[in-house]
C-alpha positions as CSV (number, residue, x, y, z in Angstrom):
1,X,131.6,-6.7,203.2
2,X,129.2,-8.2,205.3
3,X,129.5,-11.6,207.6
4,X,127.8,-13.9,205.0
5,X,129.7,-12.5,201.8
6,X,133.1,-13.0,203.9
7,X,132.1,-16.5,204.5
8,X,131.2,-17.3,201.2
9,X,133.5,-15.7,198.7
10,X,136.5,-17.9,199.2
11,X,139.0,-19.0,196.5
12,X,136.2,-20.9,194.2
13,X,134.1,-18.0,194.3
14,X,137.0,-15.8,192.4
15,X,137.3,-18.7,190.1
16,X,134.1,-19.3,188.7
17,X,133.4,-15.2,188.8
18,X,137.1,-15.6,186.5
19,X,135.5,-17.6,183.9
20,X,133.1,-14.8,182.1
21,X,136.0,-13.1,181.7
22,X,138.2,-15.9,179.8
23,X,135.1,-16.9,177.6
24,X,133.9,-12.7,177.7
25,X,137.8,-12.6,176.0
26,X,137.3,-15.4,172.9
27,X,134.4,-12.8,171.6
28,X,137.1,-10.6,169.6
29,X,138.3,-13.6,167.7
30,X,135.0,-15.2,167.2
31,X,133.2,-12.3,165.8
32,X,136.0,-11.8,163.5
33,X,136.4,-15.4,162.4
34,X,132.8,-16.7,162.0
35,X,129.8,-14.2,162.8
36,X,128.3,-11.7,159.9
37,X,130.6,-8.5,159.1
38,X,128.8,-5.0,160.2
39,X,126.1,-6.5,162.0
40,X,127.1,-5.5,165.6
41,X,123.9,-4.6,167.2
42,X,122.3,-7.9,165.4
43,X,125.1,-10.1,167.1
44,X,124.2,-8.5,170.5
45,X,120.4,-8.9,170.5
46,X,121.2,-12.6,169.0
47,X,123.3,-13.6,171.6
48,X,121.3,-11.5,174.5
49,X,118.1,-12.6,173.8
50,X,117.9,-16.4,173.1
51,X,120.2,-16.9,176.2
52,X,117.2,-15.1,178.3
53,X,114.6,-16.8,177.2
54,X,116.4,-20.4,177.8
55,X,117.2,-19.6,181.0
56,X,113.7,-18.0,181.9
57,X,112.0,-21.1,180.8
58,X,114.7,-23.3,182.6
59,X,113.5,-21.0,186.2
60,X,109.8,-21.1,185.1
61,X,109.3,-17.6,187.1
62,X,108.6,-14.2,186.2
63,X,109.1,-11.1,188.5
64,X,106.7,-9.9,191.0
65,X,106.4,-6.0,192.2
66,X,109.3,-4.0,192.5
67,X,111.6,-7.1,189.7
68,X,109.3,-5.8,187.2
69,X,111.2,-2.7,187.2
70,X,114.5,-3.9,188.2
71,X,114.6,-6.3,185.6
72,X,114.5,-3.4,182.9
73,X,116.9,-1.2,184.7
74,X,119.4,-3.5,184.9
75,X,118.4,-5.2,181.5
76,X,119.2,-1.8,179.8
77,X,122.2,-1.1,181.3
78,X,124.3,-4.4,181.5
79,X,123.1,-5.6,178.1
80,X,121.3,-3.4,175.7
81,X,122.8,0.3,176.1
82,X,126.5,-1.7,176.9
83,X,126.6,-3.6,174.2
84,X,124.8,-1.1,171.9
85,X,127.5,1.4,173.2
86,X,130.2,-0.9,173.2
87,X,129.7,-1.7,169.6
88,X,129.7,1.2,168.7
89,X,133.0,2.2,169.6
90,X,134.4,-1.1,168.2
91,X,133.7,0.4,164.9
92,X,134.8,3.5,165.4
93,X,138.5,3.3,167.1
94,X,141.4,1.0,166.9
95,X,140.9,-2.1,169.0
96,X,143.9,-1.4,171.2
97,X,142.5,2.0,172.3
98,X,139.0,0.2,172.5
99,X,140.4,-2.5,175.2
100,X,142.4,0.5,177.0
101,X,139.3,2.4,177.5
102,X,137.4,-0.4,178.8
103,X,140.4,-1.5,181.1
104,X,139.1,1.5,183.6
105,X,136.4,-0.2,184.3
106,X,137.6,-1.6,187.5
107,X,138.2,2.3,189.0
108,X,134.7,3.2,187.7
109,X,133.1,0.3,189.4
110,X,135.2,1.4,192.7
111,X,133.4,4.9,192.5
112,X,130.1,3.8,191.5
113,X,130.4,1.2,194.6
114,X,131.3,3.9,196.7
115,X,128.5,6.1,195.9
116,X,125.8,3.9,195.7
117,X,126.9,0.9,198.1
118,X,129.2,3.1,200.9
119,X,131.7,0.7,199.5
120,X,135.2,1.3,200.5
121,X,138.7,-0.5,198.8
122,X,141.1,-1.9,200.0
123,X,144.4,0.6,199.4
124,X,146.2,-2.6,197.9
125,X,142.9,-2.9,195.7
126,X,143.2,0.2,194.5
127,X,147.0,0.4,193.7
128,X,146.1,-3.6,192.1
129,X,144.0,-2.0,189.9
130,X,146.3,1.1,188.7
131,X,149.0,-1.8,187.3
132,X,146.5,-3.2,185.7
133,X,145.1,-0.4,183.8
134,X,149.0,0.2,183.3
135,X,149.4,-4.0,182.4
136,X,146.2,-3.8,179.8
137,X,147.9,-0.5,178.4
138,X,151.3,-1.8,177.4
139,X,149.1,-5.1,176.3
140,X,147.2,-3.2,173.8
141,X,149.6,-0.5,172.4
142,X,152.1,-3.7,171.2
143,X,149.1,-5.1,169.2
144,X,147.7,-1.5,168.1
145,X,149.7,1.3,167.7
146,X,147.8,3.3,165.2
147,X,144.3,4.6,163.8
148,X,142.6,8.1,164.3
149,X,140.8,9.1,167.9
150,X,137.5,9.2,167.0
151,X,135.7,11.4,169.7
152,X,132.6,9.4,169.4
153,X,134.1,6.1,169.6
154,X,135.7,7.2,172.6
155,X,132.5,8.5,174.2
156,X,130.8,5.2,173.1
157,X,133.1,3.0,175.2
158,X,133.5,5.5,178.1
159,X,129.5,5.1,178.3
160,X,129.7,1.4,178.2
161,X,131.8,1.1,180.5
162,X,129.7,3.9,183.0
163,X,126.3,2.0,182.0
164,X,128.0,-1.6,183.4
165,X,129.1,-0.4,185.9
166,X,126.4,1.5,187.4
167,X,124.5,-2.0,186.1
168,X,126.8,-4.6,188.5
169,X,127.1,-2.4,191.1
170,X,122.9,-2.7,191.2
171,X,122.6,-6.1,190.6
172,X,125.3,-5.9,193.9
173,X,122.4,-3.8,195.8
174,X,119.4,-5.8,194.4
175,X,119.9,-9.4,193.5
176,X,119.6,-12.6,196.5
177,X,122.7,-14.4,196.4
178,X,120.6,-17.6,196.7
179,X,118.5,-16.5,193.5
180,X,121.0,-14.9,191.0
181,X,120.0,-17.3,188.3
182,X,116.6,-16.2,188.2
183,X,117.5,-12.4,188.3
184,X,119.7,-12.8,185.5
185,X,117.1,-14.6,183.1
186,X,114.8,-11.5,183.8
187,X,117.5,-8.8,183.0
188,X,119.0,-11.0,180.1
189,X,115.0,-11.2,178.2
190,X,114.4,-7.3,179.2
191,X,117.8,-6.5,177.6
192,X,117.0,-8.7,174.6
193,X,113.6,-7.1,174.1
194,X,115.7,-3.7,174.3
195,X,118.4,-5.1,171.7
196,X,115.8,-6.4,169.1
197,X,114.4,-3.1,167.5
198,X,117.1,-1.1,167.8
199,X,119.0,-4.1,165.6
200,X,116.1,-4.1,163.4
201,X,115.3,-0.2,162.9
202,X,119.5,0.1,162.3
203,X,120.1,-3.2,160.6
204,X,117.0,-4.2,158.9
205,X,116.0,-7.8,158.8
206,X,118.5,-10.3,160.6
207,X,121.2,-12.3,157.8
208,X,121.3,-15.3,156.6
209,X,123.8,-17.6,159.0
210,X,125.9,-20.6,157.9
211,X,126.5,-23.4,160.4
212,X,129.8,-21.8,161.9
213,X,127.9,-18.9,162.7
214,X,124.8,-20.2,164.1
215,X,127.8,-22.7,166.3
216,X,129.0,-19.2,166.9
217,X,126.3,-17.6,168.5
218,X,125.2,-20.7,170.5
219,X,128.9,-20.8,172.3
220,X,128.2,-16.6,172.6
221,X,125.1,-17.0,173.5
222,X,125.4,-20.1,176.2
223,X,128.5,-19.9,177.7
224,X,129.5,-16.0,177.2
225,X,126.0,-15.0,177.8
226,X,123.5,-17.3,179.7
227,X,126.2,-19.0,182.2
228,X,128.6,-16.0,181.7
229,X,126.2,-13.4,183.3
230,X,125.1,-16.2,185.9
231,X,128.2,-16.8,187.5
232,X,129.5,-13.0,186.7
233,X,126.3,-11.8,188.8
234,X,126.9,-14.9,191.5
235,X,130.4,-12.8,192.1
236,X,128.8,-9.3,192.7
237,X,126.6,-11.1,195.6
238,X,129.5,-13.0,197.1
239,X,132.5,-10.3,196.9
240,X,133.6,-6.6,196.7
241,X,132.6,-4.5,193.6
242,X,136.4,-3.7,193.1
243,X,137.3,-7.4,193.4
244,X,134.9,-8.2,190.7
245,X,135.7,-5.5,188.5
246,X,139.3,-5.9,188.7
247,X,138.7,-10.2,187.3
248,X,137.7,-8.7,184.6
249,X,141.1,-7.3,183.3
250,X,141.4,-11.2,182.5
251,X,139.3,-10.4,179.0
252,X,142.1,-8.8,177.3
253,X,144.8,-11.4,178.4
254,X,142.5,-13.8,177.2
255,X,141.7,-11.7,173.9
256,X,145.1,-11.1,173.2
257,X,146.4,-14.7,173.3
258,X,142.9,-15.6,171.3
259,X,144.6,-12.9,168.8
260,X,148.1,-14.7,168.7
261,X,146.5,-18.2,168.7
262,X,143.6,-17.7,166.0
263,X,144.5,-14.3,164.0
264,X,148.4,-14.5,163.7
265,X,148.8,-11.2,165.9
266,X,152.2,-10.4,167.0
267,X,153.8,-11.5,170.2
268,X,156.8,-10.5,172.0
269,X,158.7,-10.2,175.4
270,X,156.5,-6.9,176.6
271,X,153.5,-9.2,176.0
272,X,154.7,-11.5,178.2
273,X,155.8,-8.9,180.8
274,X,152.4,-7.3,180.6
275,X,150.3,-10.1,180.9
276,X,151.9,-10.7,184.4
277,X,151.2,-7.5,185.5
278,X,147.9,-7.2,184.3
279,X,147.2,-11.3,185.7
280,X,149.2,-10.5,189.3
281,X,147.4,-7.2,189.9
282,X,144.1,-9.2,189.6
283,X,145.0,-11.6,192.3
284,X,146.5,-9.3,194.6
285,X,143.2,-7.8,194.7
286,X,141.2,-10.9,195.6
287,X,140.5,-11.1,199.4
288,X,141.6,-14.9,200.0
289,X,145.1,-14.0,198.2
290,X,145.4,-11.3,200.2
291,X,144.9,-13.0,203.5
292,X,147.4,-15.9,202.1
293,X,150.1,-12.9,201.6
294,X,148.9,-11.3,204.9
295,X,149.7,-14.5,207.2
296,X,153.0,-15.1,205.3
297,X,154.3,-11.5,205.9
298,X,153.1,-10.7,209.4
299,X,155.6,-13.6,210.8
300,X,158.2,-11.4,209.5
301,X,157.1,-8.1,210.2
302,X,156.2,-8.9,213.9
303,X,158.0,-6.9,217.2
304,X,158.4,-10.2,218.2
305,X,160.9,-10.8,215.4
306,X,162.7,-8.0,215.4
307,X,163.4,-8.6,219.1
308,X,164.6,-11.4,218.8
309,X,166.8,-10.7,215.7
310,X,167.8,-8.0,217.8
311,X,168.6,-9.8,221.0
312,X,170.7,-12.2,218.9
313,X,172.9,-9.7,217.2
């Protein structure tokens, strides 16, 4: 981590790179509740796309030389081959094995930041993100026990997951910190423009929306999509890959309560037990927490200490 991303990603940083996830986590529950049923790829390119194009009007810019190309790479592979992918697999396995798949992201995104970036983990980050692959586990099986193992589902997800994570680690490698906004409203209209035939060619022509959900899509599409990806990008300039990745095992917390709250899903003490896990791993592997923990043990870890405890005795 360099000087300037040291100096900037301090405690407010991690929370506003925390709230894609929490909004990222209501998707679940508002797909099921108010969107069209079996119109996956149609919800993506509905929510991708608009969100682009407000924010690439708000910026008034389009790329110059080497963006051009950027913009589709990392269009394609944080938007329209993940949520293609992702899709995908929704509709082919059980939800609880669909959220327990993508809850590796966070060691994915470690290797892929290695490779590309040089990036090493903390040990603590890595161990962080272990319980919470094991939190998000014993989340997932209480709400979904059952359902075959499709083999192509489980693909599906596996690639999602790979393609964001390739995705962040370049918008990490690529984007200003000073000029994330703009970045994002390129990738966002590239993956959009990626999203749109493939809905159409699978789909055919887009469905006829009531008012919940065209309200749906605009609270998708604004603040899961257009100041979602601004402020999840704004965290991959400012702070380590694995830090990143590892705020985003807040989605199924939040997606899970969403399910208790909104779709009468069960709840029960391992819930509760797992959520903490899964919620204490995440800050354990945020840099400021860990210096707070760091100055509160050393005190009682030092020679001095001991010496003295010794001396006394």
């Amino acid at each position: 981590m360099s000087s300037v991303e040291e100096k900037t990603a301090g405690p407010w940083t991690v929370v506003l790179t925390a709230v894609p996830p929490v909004v990222w986590g209501s998707t679940y529950a508002v797909t099921q509740l108010w969107l069209p049923a079996d119109r996956p790829f149609f919800a993506a390119a509905a929510r991708v796309l608009p969100a682009g194009l407000l924010l690439l009007l708000w910026v008034r810019r389009l790329p110059t030389g080497a963006w051009w190309g950027r913009s589709l790479v990392l269009g394609a592979l944080n938007h329209a081959v993940f949520f293609a992918l992702l899709y995908v697999g929704a509709y082919r396995l059980p939800s609880g094995l669909g959220s327990t798949l993508t809850a590796v992201a966070p060691l994915v995104m470690m290797a892929v930041a290695f490779l590309v970036l040089g990036e090493r983990q903390a040990r603590v980050t890595v161990v962080a993100a272990l319980a919470g692959v094991g939190g998000v586990l014993a989340l997932v099986q209480q709400v979904d026990r059952s359902g075959p193992v499709d083999p192509v589902g489980v693909a599906a997800v596996l690639g999602a997951v790979v393609s964001s994570s390739v995705g962040f680690v370049l918008v990490k490698r690529w984007a200003p910190p000073s000029d994330v906004l703009t970045t994002t409203s390129w990738q966002l209209v590239a993956g959009g423009l990626l999203l749109v035939p493939l809905a159409w060619g699978v789909e055919g022509p887009p469905p006829a929306l009531d008012l919940a959900a065209v309200a749906a899509l605009a609270y998708l599409g604004l603040a899961g999509t257009a100041l979602g990806y601004v402020l999840w990008f704004r965290g991959l300039t400012r702070m380590e890959a694995g830090a990143v990745a590892m705020v985003g095992l807040v989605n199924p917390v939040v997606g899970t309560t969403l399910g208790v709250a909104l779709l009468g899903e069960p709840f029960g003490p391992v819930h509760l037990v797992a959520m903490a896990v899964t919620l204490g791993s995440v800050l354990v592997a945020q840099a400021p927490v860990r210096r707070v923990l760091a100055r509160r043990v050393e005190p009682l870890t030092s020679p001095r200490l001991w010496r003295t405890r010794h001396a006394a005795e």
